[in-house]
BAFI-3210 file (N, C-alpha, C; in Angstrom, 3 decimals, decimal comma, padded with zeros to 6 digits):
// residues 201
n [1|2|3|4|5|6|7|8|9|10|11|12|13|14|15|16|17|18|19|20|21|22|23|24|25|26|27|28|29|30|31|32|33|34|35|36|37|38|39|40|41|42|43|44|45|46|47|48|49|50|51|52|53|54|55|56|57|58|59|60|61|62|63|64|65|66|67|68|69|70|71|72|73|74|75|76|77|78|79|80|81|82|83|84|85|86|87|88|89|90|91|92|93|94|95|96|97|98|99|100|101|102|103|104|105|106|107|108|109|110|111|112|113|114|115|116|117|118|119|120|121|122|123|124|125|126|127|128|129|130|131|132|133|134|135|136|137|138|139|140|141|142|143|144|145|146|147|148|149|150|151|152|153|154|155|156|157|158|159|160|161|162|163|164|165|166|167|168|169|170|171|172|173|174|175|176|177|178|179|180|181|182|183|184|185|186|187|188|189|190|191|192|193|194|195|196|197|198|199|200|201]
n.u [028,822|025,823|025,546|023,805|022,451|024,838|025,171|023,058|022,283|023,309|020,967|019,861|018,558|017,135|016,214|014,848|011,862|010,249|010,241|009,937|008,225|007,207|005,623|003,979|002,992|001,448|-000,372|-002,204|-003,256|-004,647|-006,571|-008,071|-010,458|-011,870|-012,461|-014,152|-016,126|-017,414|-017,814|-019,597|-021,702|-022,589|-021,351|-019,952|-018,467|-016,990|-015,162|-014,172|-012,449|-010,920|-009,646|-008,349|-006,183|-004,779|-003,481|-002,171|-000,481|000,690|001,971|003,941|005,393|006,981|008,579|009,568|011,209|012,936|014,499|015,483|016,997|015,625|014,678|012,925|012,328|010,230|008,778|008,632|007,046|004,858|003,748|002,796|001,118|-001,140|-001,833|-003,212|-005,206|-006,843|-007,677|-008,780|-011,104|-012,508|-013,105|-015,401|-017,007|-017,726|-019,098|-020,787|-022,699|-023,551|-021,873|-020,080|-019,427|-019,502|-017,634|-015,876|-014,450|-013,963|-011,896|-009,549|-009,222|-008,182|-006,266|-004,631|-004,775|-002,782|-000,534|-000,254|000,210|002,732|004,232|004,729|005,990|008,667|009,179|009,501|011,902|013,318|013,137|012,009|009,860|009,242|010,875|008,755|008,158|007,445|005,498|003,602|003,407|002,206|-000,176|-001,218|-002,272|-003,771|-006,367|-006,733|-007,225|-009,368|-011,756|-012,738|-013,642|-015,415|-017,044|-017,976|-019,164|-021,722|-023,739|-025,757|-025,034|-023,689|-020,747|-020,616|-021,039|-018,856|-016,968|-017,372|-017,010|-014,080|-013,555|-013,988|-012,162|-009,246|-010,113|-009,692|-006,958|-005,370|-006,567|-005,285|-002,923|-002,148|-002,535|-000,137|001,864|001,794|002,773|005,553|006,443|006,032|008,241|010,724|010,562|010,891|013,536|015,102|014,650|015,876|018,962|019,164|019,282|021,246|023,524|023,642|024,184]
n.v [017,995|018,546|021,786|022,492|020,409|019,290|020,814|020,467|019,585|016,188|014,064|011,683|008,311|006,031|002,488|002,292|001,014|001,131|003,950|007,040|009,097|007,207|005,954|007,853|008,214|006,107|005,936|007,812|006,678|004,797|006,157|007,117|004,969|005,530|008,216|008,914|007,027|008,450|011,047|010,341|009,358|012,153|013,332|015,415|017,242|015,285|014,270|016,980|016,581|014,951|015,240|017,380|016,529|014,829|016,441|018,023|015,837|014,968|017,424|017,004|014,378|014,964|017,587|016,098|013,916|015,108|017,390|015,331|013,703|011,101|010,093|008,026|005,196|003,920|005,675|007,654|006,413|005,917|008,600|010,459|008,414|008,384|011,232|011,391|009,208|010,683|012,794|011,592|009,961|012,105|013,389|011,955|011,657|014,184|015,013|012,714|013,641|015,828|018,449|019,436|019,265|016,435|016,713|018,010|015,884|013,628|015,412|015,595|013,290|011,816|013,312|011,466|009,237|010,047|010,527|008,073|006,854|007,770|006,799|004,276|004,050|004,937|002,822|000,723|001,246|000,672|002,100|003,338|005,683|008,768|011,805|014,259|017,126|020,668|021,998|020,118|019,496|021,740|022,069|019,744|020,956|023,053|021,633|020,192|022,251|023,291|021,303|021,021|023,340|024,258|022,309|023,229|025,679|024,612|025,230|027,949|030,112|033,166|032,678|030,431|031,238|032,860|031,038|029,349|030,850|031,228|028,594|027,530|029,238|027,919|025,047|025,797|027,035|024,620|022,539|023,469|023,890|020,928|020,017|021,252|020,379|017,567|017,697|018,774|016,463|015,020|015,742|015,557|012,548|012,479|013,510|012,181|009,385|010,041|010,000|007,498|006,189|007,668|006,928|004,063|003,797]
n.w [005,626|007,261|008,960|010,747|011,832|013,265|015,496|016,972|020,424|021,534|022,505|024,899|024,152|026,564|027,057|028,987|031,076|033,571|034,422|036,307|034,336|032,220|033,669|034,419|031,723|031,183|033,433|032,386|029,950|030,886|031,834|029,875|029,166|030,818|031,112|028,619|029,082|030,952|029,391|027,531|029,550|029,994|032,716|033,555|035,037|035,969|033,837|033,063|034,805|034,698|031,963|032,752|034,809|033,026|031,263|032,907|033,862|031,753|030,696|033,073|033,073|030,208|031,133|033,526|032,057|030,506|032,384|033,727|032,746|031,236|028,481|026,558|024,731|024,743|026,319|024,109|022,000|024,083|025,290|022,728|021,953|024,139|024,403|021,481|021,814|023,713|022,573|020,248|021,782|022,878|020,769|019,791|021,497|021,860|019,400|019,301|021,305|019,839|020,398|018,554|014,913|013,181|010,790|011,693|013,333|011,010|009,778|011,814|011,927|009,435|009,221|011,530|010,478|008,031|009,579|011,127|008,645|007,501|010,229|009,918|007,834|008,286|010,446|008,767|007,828|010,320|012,114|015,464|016,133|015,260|016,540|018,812|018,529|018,781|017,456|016,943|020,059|020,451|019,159|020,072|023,049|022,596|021,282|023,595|025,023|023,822|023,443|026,442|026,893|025,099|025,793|027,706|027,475|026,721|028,342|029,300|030,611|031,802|031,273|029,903|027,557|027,014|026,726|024,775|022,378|022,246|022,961|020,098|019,041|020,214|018,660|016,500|015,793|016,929|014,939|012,300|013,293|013,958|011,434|010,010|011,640|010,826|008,056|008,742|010,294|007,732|006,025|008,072|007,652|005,216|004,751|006,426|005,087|002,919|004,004|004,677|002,082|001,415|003,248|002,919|000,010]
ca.u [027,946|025,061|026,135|022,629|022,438|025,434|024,821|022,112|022,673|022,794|019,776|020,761|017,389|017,327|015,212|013,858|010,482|009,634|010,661|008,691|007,516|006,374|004,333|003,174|001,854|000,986|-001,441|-002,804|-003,868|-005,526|-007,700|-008,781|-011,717|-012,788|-012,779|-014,884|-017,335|-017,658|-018,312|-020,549|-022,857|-022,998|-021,000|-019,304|-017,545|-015,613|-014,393|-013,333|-011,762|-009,763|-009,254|-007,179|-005,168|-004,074|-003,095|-001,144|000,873|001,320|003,297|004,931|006,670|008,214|009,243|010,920|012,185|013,715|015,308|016,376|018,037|015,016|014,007|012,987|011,755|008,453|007,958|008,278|005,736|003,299|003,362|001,736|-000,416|-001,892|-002,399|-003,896|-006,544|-007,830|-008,249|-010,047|-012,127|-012,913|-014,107|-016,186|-017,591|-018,316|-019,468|-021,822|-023,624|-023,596|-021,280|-018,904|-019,935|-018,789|-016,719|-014,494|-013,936|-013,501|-010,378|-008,504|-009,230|-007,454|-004,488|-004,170|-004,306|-001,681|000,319|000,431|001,059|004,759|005,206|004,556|006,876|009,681|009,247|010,051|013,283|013,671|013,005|010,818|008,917|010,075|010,915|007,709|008,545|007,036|004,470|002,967|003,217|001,185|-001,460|-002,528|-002,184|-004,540|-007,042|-007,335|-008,087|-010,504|-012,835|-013,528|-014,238|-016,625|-018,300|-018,691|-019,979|-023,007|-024,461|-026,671|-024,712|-022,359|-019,664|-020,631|-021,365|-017,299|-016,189|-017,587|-015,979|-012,784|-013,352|-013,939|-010,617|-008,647|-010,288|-009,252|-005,900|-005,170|-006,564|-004,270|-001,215|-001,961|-002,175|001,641|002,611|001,955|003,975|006,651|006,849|006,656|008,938|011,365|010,476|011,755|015,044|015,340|015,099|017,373|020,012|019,422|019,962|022,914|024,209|023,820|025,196]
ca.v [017,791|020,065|022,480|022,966|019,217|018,981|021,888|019,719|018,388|014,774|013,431|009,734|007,749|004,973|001,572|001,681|001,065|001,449|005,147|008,194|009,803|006,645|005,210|008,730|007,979|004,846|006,377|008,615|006,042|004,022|007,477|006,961|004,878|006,492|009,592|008,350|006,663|009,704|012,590|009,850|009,866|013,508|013,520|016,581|017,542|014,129|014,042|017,736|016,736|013,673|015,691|018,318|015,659|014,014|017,448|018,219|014,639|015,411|018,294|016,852|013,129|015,643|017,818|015,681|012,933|016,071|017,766|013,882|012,309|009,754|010,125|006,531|004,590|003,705|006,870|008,444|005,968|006,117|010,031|010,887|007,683|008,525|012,170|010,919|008,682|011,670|013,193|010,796|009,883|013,349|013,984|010,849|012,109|015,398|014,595|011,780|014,479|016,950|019,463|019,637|018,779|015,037|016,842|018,376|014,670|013,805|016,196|015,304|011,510|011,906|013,490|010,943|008,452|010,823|010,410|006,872|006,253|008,177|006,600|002,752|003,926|004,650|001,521|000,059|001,181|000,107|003,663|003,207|006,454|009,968|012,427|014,955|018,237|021,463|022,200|019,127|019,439|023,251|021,477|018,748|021,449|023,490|020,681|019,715|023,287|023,578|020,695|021,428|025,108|023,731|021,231|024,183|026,311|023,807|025,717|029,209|030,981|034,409|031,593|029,484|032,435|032,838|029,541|028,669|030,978|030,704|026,995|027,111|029,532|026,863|024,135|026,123|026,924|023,473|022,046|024,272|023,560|019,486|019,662|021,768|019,193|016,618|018,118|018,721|015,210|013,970|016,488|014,645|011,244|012,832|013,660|010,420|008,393|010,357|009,836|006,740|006,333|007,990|005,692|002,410|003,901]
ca.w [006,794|007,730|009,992|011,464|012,404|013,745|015,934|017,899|021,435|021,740|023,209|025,031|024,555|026,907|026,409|030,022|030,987|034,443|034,800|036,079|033,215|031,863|034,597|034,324|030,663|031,598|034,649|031,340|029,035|032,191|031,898|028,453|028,986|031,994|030,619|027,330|029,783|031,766|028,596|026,891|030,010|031,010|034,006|032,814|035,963|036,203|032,712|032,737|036,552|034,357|030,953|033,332|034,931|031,759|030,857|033,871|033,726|030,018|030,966|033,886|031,899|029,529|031,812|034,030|031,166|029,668|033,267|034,729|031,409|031,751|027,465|026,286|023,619|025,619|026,570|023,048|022,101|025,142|025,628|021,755|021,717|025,006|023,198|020,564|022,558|024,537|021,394|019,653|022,690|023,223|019,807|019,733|022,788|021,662|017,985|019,868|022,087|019,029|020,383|017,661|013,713|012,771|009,992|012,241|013,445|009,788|009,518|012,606|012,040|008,064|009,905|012,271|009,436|007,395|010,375|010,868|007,445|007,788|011,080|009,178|007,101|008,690|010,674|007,754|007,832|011,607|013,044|016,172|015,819|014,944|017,577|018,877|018,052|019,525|016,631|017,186|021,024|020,696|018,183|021,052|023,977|022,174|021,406|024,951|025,821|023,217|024,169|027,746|026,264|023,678|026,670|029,255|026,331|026,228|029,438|029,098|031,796|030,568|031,403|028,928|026,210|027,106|026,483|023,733|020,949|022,855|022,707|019,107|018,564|019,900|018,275|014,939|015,815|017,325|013,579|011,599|013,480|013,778|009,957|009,973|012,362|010,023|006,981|009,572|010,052|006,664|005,653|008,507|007,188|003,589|005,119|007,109|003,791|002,088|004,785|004,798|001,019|000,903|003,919|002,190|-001,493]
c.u [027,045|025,083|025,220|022,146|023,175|025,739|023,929|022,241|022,250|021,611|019,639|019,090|017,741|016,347|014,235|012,753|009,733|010,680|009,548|007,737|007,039|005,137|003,432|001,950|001,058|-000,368|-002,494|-003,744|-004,460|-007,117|-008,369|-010,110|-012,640|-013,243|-013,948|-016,050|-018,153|-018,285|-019,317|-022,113|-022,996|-022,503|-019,824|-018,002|-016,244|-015,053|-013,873|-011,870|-010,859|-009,105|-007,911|-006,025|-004,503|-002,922|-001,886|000,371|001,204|002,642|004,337|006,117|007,358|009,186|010,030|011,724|013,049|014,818|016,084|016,741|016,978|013,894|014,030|012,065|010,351|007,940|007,621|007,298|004,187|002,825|002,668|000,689|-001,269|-003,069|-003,869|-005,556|-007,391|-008,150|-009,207|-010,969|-012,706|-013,489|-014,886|-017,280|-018,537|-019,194|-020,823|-023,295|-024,058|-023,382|-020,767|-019,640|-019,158|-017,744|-015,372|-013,458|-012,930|-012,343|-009,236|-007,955|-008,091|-006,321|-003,711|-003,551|-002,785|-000,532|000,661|000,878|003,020|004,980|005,178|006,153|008,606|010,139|009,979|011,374|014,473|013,935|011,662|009,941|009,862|009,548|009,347|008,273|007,695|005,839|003,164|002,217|002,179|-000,109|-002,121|-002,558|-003,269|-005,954|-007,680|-007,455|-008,911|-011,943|-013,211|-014,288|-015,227|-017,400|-018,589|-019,217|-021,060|-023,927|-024,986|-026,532|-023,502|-020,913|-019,482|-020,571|-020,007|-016,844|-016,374|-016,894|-014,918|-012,474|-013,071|-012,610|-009,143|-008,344|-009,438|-008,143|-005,473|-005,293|-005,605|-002,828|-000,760|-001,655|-000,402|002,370|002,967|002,552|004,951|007,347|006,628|007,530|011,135|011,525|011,380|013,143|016,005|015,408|015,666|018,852|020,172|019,776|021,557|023,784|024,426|024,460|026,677]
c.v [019,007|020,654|022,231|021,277|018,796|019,793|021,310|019,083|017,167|014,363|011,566|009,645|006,088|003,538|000,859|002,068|001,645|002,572|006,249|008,876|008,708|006,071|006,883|008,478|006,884|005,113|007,111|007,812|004,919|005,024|007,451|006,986|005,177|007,556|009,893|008,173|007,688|010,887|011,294|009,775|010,765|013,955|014,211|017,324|016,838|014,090|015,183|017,623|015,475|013,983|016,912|017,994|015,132|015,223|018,160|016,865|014,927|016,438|017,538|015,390|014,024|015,947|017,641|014,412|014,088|016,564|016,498|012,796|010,865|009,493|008,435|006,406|004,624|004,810|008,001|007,305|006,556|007,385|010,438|009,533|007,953|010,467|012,246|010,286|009,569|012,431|013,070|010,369|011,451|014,209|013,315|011,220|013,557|015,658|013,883|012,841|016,049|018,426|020,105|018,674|016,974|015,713|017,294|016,970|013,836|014,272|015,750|013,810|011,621|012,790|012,610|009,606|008,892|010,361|009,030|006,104|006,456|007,176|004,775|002,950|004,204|003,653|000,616|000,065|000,907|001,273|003,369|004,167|007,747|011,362|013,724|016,279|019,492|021,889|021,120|018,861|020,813|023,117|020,790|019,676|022,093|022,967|020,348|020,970|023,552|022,754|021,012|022,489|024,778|023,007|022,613|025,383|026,164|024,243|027,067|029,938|031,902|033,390|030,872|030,132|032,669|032,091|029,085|029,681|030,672|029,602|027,131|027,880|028,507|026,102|024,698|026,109|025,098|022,476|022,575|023,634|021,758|019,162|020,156|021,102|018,257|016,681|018,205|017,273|014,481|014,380|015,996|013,072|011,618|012,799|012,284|009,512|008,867|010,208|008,786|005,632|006,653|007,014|004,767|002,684|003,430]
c.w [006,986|008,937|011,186|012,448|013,084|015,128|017,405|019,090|021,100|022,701|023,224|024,718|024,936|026,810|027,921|029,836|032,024|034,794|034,967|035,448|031,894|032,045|034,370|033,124|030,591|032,086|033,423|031,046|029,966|031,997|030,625|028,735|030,226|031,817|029,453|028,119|030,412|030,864|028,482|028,174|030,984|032,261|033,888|033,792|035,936|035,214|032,621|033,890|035,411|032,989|031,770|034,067|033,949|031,128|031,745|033,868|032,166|030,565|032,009|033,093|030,730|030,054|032,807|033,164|030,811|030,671|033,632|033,698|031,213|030,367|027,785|025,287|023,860|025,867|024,977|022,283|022,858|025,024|024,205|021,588|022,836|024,608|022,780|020,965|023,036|023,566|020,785|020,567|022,467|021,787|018,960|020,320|022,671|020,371|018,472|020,168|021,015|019,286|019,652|016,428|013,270|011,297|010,070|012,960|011,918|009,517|010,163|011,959|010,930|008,522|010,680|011,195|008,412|008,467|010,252|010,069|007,343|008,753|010,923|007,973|007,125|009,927|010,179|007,468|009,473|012,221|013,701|015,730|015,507|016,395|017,895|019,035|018,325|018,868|017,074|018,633|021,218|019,827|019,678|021,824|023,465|021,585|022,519|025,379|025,104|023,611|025,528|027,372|025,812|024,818|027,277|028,708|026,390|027,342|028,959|029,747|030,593|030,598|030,278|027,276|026,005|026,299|025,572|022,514|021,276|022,461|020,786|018,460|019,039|019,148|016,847|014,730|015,995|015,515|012,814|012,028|013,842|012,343|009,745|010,593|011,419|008,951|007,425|009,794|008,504|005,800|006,365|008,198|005,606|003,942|005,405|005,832|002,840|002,940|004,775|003,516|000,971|001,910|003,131|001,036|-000,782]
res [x|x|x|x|x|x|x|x|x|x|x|x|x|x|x|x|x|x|x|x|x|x|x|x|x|x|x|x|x|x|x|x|x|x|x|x|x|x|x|x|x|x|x|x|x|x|x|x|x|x|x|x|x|x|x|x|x|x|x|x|x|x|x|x|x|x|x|x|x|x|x|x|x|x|x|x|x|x|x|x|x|x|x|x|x|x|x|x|x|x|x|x|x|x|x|x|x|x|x|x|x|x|x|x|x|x|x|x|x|x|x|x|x|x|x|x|x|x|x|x|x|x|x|x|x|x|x|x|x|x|x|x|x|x|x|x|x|x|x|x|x|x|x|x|x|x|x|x|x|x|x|x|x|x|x|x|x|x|x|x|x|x|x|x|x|x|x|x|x|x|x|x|x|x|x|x|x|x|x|x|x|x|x|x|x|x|x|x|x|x|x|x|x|x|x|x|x|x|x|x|x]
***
């Protein structure tokens, strides 16, 4: 047995739905296309005023699924696809208005794809999704502070002269450690189908 695995608190995951820190992600991904509508026409205030909420309930459905025993299936779903959306909105959004180069879109996008290929594939073996893991969680956190940075950049005030390398040291880090995310998980998907090999022998 590996020590290091066995080592691991148990973590119950339950299969409810209507619990706090889902309706939370729930309330998120409601914000999507508001938020989309909002960068795409210029109303820069309201989308950073709904990019910093998303960001605040992000933290909070962890942090209380994690303190009040209240993990779940739905919520380890909802909480990285909701992520993900403000992501890809937000660098649709920013790509559109030619903040940010369409190649840096390009990169993320072919991670996201990388990603959902693993998480198709351990589907396949009747694994809902694979757990979100702190690399992964300091990639998007760093993402969503890079775009606002990069929008409030797009002004000609010493504010904006700020924000914008800042923004773009995010954006860099945040790329770097979404790609290490993603070896992280298919590095867990490797494991997972060798365990589950040796089960069935």
């Amino acid at each position: 047995m590996d020590l290091a695995h066995s080592q691991r608190p148990v973590v119950v995951v339950s299969d409810r739905v209507f619990t706090l820190p889902n309706i939370l992600s729930m309330l998120r991904l409601v914000g999507v296309p508001l938020f989309l509508w909002l960068i795409l026409s210029g109303h820069d205030g309201w989308a950073l005023t709904v990019l910093a909420l998303s960001g605040i309930s992000d933290y909070l459905d962890g942090k209380i699924a994690r303190r009040f025993g209240l993990i779940s299936r739905v919520g380890q779903l909802l909480d990285p696809l909701a992520d993900r959306l403000y992501i890809l909105s937000t660098l649709l959004g920013l790509a559109w208005r030619e903040i940010i180069p369409w190649w840096l879109v390009v990169v993320l996008l072919a991670r996201e794809v990388f990603g959902t290929v693993l998480l198709l594939i351990v589907r396949r073996q009747g694994v809902i999704g694979l757990p979100v893991h702190f690399v992964g969680k300091a990639a998007t956190f760093n993402l969503l502070y890079a775009f606002p940075l990069l929008l409030l950049g797009e002004g000609s005030s010493a504010f904006a002269a700020v924000a914008r390398p800042v923004g773009w040291a995010f954006a860099w880090w945040g790329v770097a450690l979404y790609w290490v995310a993603g070896i992280m998980y298919a590095v867990q998907v490797r494991d997972l189908l060798r365990s589950l090999r040796q089960a069935r022998a």
